[in-house]
C-alpha positions in Angstrom: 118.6 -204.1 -32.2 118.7 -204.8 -36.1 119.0 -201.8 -38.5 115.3 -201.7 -39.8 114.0 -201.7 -36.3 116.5 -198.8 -35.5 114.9 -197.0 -38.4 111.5 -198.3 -37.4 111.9 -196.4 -34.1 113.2 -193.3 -35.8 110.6 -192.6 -38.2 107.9 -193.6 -35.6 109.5 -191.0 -33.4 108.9 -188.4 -36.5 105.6 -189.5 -36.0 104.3 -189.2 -32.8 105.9 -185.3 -32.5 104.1 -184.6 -35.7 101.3 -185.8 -34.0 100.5 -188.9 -35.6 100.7 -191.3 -32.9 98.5 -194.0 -34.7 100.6 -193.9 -37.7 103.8 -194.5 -35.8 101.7 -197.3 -33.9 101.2 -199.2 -37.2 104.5 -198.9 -38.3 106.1 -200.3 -35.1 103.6 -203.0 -35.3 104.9 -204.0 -39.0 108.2 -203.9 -37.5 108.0 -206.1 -34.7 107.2 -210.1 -36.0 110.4 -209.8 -37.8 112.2 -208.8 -34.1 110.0 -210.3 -31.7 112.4 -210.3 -29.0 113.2 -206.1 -29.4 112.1 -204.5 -26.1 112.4 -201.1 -27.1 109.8 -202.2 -29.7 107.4 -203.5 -27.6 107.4 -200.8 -25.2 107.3 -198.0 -27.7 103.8 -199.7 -29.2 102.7 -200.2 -25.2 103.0 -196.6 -25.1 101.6 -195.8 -28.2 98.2 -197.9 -27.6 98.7 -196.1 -24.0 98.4 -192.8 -25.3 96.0 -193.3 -28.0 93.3 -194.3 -25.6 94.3 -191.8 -23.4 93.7 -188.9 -26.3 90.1 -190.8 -27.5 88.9 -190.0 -23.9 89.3 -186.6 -23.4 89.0 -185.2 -27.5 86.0 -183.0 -26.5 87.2 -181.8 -23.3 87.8 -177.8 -22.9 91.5 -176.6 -23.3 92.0 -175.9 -19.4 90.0 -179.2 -18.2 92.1 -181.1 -20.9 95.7 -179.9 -19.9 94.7 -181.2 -16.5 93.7 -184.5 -17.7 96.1 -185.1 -19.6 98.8 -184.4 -17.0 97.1 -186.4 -14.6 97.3 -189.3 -17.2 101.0 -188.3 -17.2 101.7 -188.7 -13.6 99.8 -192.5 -13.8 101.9 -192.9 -17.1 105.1 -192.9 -14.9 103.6 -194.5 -11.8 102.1 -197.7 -13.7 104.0 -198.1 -16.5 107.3 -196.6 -16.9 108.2 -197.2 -12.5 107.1 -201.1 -13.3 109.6 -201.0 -16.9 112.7 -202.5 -15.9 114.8 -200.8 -18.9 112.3 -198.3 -20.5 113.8 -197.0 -24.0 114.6 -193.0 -23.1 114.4 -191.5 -26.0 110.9 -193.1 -26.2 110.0 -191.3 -23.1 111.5 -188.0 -24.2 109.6 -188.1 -27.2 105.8 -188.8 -25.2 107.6 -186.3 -22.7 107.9 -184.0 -25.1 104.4 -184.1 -27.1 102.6 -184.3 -24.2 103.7 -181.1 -22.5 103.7 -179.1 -25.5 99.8 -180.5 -26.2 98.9 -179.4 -22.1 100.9 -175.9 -22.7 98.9 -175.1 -26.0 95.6 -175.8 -24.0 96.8 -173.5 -21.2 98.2 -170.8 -23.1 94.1 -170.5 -24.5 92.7 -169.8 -21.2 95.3 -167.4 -19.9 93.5 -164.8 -18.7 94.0 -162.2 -15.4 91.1 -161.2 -14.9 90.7 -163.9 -12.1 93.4 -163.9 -9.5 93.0 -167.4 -8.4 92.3 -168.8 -11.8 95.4 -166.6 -13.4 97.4 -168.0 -10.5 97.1 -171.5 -11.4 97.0 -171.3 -15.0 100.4 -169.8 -15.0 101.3 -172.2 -12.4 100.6 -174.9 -15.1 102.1 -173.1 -17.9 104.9 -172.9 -15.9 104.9 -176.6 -15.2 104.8 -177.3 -18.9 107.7 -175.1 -19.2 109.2 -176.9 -17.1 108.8 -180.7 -18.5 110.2 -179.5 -21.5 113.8 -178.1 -20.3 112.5 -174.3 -20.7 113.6 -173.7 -16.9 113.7 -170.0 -17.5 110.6 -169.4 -18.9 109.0 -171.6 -16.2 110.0 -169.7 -13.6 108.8 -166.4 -15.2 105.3 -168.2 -15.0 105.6 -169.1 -11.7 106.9 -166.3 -10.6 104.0 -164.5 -11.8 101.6 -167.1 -10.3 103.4 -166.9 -6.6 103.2 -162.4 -7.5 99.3 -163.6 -7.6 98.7 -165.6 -5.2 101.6 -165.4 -2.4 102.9 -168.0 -0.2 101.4 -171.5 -1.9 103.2 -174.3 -0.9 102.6 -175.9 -4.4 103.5 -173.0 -6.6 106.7 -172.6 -4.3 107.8 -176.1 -4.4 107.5 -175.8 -8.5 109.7 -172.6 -8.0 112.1 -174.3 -6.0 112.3 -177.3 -8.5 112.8 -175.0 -11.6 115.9 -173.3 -9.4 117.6 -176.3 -8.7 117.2 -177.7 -12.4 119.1 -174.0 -13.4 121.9 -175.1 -11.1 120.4 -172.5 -8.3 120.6 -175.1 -5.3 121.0 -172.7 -2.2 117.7 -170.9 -3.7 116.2 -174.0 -4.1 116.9 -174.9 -0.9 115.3 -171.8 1.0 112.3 -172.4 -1.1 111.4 -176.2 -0.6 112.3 -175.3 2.8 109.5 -172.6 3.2 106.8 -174.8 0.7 107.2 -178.4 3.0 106.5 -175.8 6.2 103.8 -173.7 4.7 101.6 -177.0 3.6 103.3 -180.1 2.7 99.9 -182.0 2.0 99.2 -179.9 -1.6 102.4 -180.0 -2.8 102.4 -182.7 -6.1 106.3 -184.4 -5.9 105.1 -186.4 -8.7 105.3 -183.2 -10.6 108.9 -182.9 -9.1 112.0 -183.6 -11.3 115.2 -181.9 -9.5 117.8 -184.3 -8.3 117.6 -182.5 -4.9 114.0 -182.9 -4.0 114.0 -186.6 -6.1 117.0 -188.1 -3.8 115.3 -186.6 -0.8 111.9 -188.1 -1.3 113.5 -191.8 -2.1 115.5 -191.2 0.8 112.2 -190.8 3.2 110.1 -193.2 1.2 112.6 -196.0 1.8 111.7 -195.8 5.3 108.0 -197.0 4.4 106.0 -193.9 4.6 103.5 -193.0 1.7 100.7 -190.8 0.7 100.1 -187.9 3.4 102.5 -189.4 5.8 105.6 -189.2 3.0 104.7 -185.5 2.7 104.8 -184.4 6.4 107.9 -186.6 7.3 109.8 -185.1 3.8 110.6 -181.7 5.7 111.7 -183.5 9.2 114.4 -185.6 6.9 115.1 -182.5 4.9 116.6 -181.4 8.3 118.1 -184.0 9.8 120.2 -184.5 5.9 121.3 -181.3 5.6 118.9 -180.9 2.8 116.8 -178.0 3.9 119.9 -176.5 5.8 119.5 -172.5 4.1 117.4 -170.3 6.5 116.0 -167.4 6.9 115.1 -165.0 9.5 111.5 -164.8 10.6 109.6 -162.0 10.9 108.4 -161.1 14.4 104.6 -161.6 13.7 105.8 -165.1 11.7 107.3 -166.0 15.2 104.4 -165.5 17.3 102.0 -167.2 14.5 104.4 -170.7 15.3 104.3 -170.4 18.7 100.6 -170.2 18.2 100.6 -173.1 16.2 103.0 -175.2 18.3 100.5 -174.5 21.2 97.4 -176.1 19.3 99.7 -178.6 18.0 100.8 -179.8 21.2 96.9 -179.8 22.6 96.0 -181.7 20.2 99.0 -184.4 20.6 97.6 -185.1 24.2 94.3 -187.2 22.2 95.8 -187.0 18.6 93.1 -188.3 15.9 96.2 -188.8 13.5 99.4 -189.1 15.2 101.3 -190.2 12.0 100.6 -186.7 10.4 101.1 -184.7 13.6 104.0 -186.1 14.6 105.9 -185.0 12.3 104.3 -181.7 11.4 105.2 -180.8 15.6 109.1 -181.6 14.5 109.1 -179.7 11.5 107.5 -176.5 13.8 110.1 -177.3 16.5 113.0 -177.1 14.2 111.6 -173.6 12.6 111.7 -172.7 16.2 115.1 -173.5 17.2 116.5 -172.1 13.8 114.9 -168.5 14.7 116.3 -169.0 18.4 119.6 -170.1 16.8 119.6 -166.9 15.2 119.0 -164.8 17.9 120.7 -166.6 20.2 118.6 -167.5 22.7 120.3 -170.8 24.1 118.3 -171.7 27.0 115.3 -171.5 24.9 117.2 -174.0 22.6 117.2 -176.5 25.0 113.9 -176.4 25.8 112.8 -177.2 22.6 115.3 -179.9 22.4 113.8 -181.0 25.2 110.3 -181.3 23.8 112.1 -183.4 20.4 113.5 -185.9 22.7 110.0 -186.5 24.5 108.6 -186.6 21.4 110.8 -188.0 18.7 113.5 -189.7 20.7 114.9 -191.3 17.2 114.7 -188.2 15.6 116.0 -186.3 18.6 118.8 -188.7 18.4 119.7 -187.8 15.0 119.3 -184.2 15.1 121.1 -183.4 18.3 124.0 -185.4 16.8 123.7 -183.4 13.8 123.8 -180.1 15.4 
């Protein structure tokens, strides 16, 4: 790269986090027929035009209906364009990173407001989120800590919690945490949103094996397992117990004429292994087996691999 597209790039980065994304656009433009070939140039206009359409489309949307616009265009942003770049620039990406989030957390930080529980709930969940795309790990979790206080026990303001621990170097709590959110309900958890090299590895891991969309989600906690990934427990409470068994009952009904066997499949598993962890814990090996017993009928692959795990 020559010097003036160097300093091209620079001041264009001044730019955009001033806010002036079609300046920095014009600029890079000017730049480019005298380095045609400059990749980093090309992709920092793609993203500028990008961006700038993006902005034009939602300039008279409200503050909370534009922060969820605009991190929607975010998570297409990474699945369209920067997933198909073969050597995206990073700083580039920091800077969009950047800008963007800190646009979505102003719009947020209007509307916050408690006098809703559910609306509070996921505006701090969101604020939190922002927080949390730009490095501020410990103010995120304060957020989402204060959205799981409001609305206890959502799978996708846990799995946010979880992220934000293992980003601050807290794996084992991570771990409990992911653990509990992929059990309570994988399906409305957003990994797209997800940036911790734990739950990142772990979902390439399972998406290598070819499953996508709501299938990736349910079979994410069953791998978590058999890895070692999800391996920090807890102890479940007596009513939590009999809720499972409850659940493994219906579960196991309904797997006699499933309607989707590729989502129950693996949702059964991931009950069974809650199961034998609480058993595990209270020692009850007879009952072990028995539930081994069910994996094996079931998953006979999976049964494999966790028995030989265990």
């Amino acid at each position: 790269m020559g010097v003036q597209s160097d300093s091209a790039l620079s001041t264009a980065y001044s730019l955009i986090l001033s806010g002036d994304i079609q300046q920095a656009k014009t600029l890079l433009e000017d730049t480019l027929p005298s380095d045609l070939d400059n990749k980093n140039l090309i992709f920092a206009v793609l993203c500028c035009n990008i961006w700038l359409v993006n902005f034009e489309k939602i300039k008279s949307a409200e503050p909370f209906e534009y922060g969820e616009a605009i991190i929607n265009y975010w998570k297409s942003f990474e699945s369209n364009v920067i997933a198909r770049e073969e050597n995206p620039l990073e700083e580039t990406l920091y800077v969009f990173n950047k800008v963007i989030f800190a646009l979505a957390l102003d719009k947020y930080n209007s509307v916050y407001d408690d006098s809703d529980k559910k609306i509070h709930a996921e505006v701090c969940r969101k604020i939190g989120l922002c927080h949390k795309k730009l490095g501020n790990y410990e103010e995120a979790l304060k957020f989402l800590t204060e959205a799981n206080n409001t609305m206890q026990g959502l799978s996708y303001i846990l799995a946010e919690m979880a992220d934000c621990y293992d980003l601050c170097g807290e794996d084992k709590l991570a771990k409990v945490i992911f653990r509990e959110a992929f059990f309570t309900d994988p399906e409305k958890i957003d990994i797209a949103l997800l940036d911790s090299p734990l739950i990142k590895k772990l979902i390439a891991k399972v998406s290598a094996k070819g499953y996508a969309g709501r299938e990736l989600l349910e079979w994410i906690p069953v791998y978590g397992t058999l890895y070692g990934v999800f391996n920090v427990r807890r102890t479940l409470k007596s009513q939590e117990v009999g809720r499972l068994k409850q659940d493994i009952y219906a579960k196991e009904n309904e797997n006699k004429d499933p309607v989707n066997s590729s989502i129950l499949k693996p949702r059964l598993l991931n009950m069974y292994f809650w199961l034998i962890d609480y058993y595990d814990l209270s020692q009850e090996i007879t009952k072990i087996k028995e539930v081994l017993l069910k994996i094996k009928l079931l998953a006979p692959d999976i049964y494999n691999l966790y028995a030989g795990e265990a």
